[in-house]
N, CA, C and O atoms as a DFTB+ gen file, in Angstrom:
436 C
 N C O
     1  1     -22.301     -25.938     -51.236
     2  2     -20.990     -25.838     -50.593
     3  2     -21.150     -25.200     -49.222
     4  3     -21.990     -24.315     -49.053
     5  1     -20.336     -25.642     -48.202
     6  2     -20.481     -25.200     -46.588
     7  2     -20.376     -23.658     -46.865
     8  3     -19.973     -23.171     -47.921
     9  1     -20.758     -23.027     -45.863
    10  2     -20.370     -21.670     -45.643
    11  2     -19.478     -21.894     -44.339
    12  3     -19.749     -22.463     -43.282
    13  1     -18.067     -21.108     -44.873
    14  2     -17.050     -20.878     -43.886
    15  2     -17.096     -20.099     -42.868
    16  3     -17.163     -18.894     -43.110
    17  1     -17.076     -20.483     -41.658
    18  2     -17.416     -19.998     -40.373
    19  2     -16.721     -18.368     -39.965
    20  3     -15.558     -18.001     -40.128
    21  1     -17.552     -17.815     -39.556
    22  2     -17.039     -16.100     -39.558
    23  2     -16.063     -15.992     -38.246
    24  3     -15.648     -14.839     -38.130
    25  1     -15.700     -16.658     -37.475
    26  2     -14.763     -16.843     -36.537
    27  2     -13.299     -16.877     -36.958
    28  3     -13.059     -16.989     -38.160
    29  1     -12.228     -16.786     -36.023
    30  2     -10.569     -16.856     -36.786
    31  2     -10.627     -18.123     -37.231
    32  3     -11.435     -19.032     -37.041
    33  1      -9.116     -17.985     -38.182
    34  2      -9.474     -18.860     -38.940
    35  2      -9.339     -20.846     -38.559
    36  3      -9.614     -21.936     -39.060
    37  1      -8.612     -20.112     -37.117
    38  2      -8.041     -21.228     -36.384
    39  2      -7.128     -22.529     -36.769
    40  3      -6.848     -23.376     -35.921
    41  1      -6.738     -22.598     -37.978
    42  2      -5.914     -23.547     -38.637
    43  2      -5.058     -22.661     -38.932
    44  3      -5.343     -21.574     -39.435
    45  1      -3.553     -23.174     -38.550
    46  2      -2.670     -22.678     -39.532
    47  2      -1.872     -24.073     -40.422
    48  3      -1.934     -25.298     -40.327
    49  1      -1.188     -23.179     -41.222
    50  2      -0.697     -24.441     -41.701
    51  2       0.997     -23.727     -42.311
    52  3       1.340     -22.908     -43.164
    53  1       1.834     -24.782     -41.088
    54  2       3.141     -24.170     -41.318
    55  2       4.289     -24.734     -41.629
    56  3       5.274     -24.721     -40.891
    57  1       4.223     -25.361     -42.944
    58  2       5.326     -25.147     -44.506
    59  2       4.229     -25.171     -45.482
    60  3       3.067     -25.475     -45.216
    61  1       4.765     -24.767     -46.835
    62  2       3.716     -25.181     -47.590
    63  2       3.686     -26.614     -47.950
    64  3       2.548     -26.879     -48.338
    65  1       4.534     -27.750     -47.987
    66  2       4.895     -29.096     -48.112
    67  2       3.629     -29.967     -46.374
    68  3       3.923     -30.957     -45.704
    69  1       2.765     -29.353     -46.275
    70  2       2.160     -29.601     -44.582
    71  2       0.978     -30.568     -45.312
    72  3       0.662     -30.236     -46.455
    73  1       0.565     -31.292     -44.947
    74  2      -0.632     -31.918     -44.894
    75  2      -1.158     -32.197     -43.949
    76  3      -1.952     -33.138     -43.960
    77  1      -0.913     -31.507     -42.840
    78  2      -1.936     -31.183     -41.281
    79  2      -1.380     -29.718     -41.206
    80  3      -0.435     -29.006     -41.547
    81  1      -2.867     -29.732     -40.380
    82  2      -3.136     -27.925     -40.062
    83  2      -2.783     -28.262     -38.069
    84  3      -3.075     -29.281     -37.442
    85  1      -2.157     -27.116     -37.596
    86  2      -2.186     -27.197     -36.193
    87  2      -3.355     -26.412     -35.672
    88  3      -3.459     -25.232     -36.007
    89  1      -4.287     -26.991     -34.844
    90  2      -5.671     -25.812     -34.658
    91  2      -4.991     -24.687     -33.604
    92  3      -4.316     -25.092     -32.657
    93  1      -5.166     -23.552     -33.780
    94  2      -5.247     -22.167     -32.925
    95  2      -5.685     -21.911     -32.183
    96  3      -5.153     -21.215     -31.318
    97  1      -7.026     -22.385     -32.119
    98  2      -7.829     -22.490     -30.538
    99  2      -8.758     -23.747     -30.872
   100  3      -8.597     -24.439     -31.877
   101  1      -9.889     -23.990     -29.775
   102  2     -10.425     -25.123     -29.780
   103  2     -11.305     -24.929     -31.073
   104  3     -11.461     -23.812     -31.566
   105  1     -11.751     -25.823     -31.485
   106  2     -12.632     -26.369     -32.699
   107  2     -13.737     -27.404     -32.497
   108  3     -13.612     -28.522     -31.996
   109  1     -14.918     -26.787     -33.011
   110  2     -16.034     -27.849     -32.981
   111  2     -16.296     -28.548     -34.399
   112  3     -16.175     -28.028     -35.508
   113  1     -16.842     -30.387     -33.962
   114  2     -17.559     -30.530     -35.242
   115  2     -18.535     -30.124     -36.006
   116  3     -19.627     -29.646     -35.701
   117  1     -17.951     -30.402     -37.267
   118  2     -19.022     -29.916     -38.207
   119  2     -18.603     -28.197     -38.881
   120  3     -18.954     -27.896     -40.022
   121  1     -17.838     -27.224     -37.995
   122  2     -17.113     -25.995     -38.610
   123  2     -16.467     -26.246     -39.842
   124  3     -15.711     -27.113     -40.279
   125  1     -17.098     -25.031     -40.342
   126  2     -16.581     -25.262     -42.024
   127  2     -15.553     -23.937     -41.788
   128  3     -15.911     -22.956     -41.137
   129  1     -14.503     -24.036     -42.286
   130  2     -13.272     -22.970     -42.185
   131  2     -12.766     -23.267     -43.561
   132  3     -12.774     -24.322     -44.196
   133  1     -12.171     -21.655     -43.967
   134  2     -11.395     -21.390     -44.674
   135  2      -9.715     -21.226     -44.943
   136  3      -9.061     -20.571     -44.130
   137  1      -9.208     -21.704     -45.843
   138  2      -7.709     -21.184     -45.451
   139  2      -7.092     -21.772     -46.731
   140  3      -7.229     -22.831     -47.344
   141  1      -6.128     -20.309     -46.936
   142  2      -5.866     -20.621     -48.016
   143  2      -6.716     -20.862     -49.714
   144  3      -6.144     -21.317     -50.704
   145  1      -7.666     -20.571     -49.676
   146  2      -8.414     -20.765     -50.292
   147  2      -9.586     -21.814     -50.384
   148  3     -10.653     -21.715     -50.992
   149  1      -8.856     -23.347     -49.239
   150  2      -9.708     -24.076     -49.283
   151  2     -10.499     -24.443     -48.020
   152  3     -10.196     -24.248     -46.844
   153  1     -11.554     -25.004     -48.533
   154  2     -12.845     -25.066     -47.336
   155  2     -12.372     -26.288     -46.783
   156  3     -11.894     -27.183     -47.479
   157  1     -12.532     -26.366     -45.156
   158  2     -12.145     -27.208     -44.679
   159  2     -13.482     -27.494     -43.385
   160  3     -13.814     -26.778     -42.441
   161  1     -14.188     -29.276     -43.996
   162  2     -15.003     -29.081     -42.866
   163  2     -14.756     -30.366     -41.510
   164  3     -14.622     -31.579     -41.671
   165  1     -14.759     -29.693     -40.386
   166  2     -14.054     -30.812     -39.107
   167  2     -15.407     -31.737     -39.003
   168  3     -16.571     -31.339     -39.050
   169  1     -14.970     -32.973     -38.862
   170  2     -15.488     -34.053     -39.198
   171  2     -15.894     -34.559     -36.852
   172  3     -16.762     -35.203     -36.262
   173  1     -14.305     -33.544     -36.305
   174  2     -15.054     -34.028     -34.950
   175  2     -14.589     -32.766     -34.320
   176  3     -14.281     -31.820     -35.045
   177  1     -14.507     -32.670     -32.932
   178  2     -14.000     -31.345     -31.803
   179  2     -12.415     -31.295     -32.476
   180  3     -11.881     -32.085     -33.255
   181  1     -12.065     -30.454     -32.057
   182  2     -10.567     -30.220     -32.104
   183  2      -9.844     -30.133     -30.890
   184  3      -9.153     -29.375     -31.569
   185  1      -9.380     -30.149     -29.916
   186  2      -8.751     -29.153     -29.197
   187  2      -7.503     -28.376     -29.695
   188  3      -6.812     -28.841     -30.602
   189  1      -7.168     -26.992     -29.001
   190  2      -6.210     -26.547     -29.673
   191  2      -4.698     -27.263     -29.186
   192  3      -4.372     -27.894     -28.180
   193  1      -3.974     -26.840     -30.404
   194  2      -2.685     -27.375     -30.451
   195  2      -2.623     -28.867     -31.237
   196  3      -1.622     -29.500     -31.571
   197  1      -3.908     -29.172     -31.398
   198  2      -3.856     -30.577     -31.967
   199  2      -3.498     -30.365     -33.562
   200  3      -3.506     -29.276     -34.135
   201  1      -3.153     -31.765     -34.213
   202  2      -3.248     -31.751     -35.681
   203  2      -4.444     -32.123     -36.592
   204  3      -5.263     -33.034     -36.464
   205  1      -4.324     -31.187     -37.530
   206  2      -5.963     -31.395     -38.667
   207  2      -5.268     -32.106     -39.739
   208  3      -4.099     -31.889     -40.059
   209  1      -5.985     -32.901     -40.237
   210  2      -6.107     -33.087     -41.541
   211  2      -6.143     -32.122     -42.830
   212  3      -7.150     -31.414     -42.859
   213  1      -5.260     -31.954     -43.887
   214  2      -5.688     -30.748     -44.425
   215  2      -6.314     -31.208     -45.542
   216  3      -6.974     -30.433     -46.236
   217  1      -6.153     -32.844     -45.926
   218  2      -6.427     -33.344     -46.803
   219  2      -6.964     -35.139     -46.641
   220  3      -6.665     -35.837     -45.672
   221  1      -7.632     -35.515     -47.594
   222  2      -7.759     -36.975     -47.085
   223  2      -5.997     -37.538     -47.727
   224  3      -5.398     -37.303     -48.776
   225  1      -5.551     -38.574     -46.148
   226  2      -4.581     -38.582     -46.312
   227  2      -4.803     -40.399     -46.585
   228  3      -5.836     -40.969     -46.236
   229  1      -3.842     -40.993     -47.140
   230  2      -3.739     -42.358     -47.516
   231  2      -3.247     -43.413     -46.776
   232  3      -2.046     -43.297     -47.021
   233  1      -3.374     -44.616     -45.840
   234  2      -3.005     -45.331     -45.416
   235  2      -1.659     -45.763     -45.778
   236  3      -1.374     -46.596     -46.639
   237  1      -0.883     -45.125     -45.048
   238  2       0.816     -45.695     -44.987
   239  2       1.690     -44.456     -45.725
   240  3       2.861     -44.407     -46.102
   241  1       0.627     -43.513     -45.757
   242  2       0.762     -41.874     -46.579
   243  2       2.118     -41.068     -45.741
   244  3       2.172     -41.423     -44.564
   245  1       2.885     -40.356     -46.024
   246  2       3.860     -39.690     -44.701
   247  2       2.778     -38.491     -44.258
   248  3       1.895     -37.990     -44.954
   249  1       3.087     -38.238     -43.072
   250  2       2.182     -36.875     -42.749
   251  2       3.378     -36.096     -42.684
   252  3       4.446     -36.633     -42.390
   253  1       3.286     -34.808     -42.948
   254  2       4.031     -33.799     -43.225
   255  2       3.721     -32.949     -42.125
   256  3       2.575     -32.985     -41.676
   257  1       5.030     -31.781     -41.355
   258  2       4.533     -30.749     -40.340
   259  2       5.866     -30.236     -40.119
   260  3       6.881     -30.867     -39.826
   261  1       5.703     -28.949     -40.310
   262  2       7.515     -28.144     -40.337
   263  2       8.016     -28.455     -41.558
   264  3       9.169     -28.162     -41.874
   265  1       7.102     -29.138     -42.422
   266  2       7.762     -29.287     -44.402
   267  2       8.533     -30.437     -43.781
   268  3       9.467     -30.142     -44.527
   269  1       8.911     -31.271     -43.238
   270  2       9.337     -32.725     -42.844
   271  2       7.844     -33.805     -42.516
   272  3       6.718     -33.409     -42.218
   273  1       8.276     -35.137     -42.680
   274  2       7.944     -36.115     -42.317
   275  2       8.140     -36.524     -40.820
   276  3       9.172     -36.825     -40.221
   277  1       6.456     -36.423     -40.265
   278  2       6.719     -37.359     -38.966
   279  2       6.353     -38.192     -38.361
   280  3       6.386     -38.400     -37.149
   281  1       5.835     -38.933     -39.470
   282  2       5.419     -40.031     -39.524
   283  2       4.726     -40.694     -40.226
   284  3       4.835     -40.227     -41.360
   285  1       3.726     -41.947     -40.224
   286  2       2.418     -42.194     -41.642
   287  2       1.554     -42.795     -41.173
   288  3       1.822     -43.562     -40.248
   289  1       0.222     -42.666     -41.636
   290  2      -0.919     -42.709     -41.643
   291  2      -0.929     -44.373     -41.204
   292  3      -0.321     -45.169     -41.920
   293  1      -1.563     -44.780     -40.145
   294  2      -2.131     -45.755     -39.304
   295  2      -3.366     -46.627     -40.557
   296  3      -3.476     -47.848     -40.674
   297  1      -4.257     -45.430     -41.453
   298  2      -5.627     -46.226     -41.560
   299  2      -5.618     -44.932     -42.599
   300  3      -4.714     -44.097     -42.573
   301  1      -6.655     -44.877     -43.446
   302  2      -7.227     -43.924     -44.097
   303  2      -7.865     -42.622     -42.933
   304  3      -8.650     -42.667     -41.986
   305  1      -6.899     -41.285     -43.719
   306  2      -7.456     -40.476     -42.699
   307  2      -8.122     -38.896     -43.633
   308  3      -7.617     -38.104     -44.428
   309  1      -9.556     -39.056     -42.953
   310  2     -10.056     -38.196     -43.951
   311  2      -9.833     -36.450     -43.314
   312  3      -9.442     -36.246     -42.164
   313  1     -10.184     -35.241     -44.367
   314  2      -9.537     -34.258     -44.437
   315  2     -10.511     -33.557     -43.176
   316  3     -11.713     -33.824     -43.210
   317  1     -10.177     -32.981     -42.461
   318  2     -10.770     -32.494     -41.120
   319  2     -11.401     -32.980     -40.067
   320  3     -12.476     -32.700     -39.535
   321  1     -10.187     -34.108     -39.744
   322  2     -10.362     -35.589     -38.811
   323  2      -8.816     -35.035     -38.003
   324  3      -7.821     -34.616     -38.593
   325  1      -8.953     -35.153     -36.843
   326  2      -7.968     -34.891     -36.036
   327  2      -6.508     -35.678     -35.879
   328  3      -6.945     -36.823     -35.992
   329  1      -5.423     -35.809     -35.740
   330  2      -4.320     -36.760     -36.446
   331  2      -3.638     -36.978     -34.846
   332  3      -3.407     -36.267     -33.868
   333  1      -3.549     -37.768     -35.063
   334  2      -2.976     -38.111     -33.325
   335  2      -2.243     -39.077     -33.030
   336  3      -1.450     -39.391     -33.918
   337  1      -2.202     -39.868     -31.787
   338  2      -1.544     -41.585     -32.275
   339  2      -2.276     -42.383     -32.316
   340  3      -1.858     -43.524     -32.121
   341  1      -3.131     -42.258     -32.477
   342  2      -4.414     -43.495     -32.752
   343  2      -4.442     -43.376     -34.461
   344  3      -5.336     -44.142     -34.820
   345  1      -3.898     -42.802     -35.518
   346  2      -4.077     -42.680     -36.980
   347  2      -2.405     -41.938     -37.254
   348  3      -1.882     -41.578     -38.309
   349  1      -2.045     -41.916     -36.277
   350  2      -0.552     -41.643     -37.121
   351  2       1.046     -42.331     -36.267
   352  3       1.477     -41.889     -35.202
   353  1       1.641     -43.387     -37.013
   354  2       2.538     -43.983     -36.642
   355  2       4.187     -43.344     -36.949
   356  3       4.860     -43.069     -37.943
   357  1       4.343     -43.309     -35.532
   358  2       6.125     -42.613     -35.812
   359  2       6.681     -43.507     -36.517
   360  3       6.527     -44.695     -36.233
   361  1       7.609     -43.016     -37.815
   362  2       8.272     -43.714     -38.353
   363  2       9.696     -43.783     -37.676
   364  3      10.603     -44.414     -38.218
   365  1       9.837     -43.255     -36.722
   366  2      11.488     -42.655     -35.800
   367  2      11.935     -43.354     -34.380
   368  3      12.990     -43.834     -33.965
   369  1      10.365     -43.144     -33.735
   370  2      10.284     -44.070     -32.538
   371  2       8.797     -44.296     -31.974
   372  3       7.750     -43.787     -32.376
   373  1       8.999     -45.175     -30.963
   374  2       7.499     -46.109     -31.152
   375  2       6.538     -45.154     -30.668
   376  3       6.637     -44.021     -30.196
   377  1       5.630     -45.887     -30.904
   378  2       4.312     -44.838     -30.557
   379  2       3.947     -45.580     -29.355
   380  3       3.594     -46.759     -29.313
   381  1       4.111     -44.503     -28.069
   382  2       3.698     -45.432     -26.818
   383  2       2.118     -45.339     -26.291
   384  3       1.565     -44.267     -26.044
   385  1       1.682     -46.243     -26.202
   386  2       0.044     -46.164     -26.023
   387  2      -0.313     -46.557     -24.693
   388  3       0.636     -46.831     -23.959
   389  1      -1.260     -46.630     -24.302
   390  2      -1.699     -46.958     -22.660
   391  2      -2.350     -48.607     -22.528
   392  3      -2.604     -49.077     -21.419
   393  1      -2.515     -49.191     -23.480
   394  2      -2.330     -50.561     -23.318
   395  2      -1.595     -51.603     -22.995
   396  3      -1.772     -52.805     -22.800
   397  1      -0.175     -50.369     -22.979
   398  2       0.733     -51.798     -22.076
   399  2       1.719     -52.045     -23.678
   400  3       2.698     -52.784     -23.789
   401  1       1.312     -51.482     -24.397
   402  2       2.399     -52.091     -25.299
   403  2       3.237     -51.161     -25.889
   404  3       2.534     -50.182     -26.141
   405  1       4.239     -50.987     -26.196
   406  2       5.688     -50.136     -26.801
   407  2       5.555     -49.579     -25.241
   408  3       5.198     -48.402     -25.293
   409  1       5.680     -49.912     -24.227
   410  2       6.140     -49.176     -22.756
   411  2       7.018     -48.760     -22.855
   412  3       7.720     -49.199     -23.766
   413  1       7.503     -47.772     -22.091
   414  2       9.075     -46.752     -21.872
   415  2       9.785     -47.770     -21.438
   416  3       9.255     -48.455     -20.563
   417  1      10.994     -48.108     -21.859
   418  2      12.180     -48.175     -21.332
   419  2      12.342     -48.220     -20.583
   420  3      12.593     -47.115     -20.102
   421  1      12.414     -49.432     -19.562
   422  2      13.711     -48.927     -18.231
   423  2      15.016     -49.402     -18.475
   424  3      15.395     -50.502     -18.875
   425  1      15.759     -48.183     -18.104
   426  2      17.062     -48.840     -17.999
   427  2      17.704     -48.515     -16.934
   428  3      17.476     -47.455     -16.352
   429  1      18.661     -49.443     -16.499
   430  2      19.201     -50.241     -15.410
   431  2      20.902     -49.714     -15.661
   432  3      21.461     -50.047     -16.706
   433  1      21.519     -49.016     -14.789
   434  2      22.606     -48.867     -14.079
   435  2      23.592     -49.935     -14.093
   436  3      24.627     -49.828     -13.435
């Protein structure tokens, strides 16, 4: 089993209903962290403010954050894999990407 890294703990995780951790400061791959009791090892970098995985989550799974739904899983997303819009689809409004597709809105007067 990893040994959990002697550094803060840098994940929090805030409702208990959460299935992503928000990182605290930056994060490297491969850190094995603790929290909560369970070992959590990052699969890539983190930067802070981003979302963790707290668990392997399921393709079309809701992701949870604030104990609400904000959205679901793009693809299979495993547990200390970073959650972003490339693996997590707003269920509320579109996910705008830099390819040119779901573009902002213009609206016209």
């Amino acid at each position: 089993m990893p040994v959990p890294s002697n550094k803060t703990p840098g994940l929090l995780k805030l409702h208990s209903l959460d299935n992503v951790l928000t990182a605290t400061r930056s994060l490297e791959a491969g850190e094995h962290l603790l929290l909560e009791g369970q070992s959590i090892t990052l699969t890539e970098s983190i930067p802070i403010g981003y979302k963790v995985s707290a668990c392997d989550i399921r393709e079309g799974e809701k992701i949870f954050k604030y104990g609400v739904p904000i959205g679901s899983a793009r693809c299979q997303i495993s547990a200390g894999t970073v959650v972003h819009t490339h693996n997590l689809q707003s269920d509320y409004l579109p996910t705008y990407t830099l390819d040119g597709k779901n573009s902002y809105l213009k609206i016209h007067s």
